[in-house]
N, C-alpha and C positions, 0 to 999 in steps of 0.2 A: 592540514585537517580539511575535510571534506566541507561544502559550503550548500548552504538551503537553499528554496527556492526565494525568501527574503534577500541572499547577500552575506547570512551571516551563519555562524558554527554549526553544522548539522547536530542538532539533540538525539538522544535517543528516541526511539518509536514505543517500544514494549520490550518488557524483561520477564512478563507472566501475561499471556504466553510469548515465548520467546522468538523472537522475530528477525528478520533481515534473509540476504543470500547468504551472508557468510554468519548468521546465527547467531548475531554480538547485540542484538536488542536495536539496531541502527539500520537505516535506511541507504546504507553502502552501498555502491555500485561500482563493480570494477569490467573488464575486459569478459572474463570469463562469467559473467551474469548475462548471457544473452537475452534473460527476461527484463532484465533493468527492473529490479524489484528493489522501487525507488520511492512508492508515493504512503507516505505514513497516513492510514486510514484509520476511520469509525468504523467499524462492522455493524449493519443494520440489520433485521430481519431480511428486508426488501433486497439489498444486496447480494445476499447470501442465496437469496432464490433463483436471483436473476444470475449470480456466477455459476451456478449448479446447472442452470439451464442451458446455457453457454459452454458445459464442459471442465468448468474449474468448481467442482465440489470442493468448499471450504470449509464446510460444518461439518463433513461424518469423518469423523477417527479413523485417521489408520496406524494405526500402532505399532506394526514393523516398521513406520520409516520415525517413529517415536512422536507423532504427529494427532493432539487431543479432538481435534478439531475447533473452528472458529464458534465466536456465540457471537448476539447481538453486544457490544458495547465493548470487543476487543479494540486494541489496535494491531493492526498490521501493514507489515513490508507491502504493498500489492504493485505488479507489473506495471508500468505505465501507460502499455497499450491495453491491458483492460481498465484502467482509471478512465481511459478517454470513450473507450467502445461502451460502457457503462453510461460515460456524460451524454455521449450521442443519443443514447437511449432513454434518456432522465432518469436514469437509476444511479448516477455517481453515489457515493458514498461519504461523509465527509471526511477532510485533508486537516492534516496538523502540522501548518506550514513550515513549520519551527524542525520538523521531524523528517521533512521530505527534500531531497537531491535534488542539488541545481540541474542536476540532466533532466528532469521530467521536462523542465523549460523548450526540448527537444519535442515534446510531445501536444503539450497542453499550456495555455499562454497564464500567465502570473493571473491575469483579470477571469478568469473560468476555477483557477483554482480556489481566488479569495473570495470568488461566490461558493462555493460549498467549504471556507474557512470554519472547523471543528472547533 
């Protein structure tokens, strides 16, 4: 079983809406995830403007990929390199440590995450 960035069982992230690379509500990362969409997030207003700015619109619906869009107070799967390009910026989002892949540890160090701890 996959392991958090505490050490211990990766939990689920979200099941409404439904979340991960491979769509099981979990913060999975495999081989074929080149995004490593690994870091179990808060969805904030602030978030969502600053990712839409950035190129990753996360709030407008698109429906042909069956995708409602994100609101404030979702959780979600999010890439790991925009968790960290977000902290650089002081727009992080808050982390639900319990919910997020030891791989992020590749990106972002334990003490950056348990500062924006959700």
């Amino acid at each position: 079983m996959a392991q958090n960035v505490l050490g211990s069982e990766l939990t689920p992230c979200s099941f409404d809406p439904l979340t991960g690379f491979y769509r099981n509500g979990c913060c999975d990362t495999g081989g074929e995830d080149v995004g490593v969409h690994a870091v179990c997030v808060v969805m904030t207003r602030e978030f969502l403007e600053f990712s839409k700015a950035a190129g990753n619109d996360l709030s407008t619906p698109m429906p042909q990929y069956g995708f409602a869009g994100l609101a404030p107070g979702d959780q979600w799967c999010l890439c790991a390199d925009r968790w960290v390009e977000a902290f650089d910026a002081g727009m992080a989002p808050k982390v639900v440590l319990t919910a997020t892949h030891a791989r992020v540890l590749e990106w972002a160090s334990l003490a950056d995450l348990q500062t924006h701890a959700a």
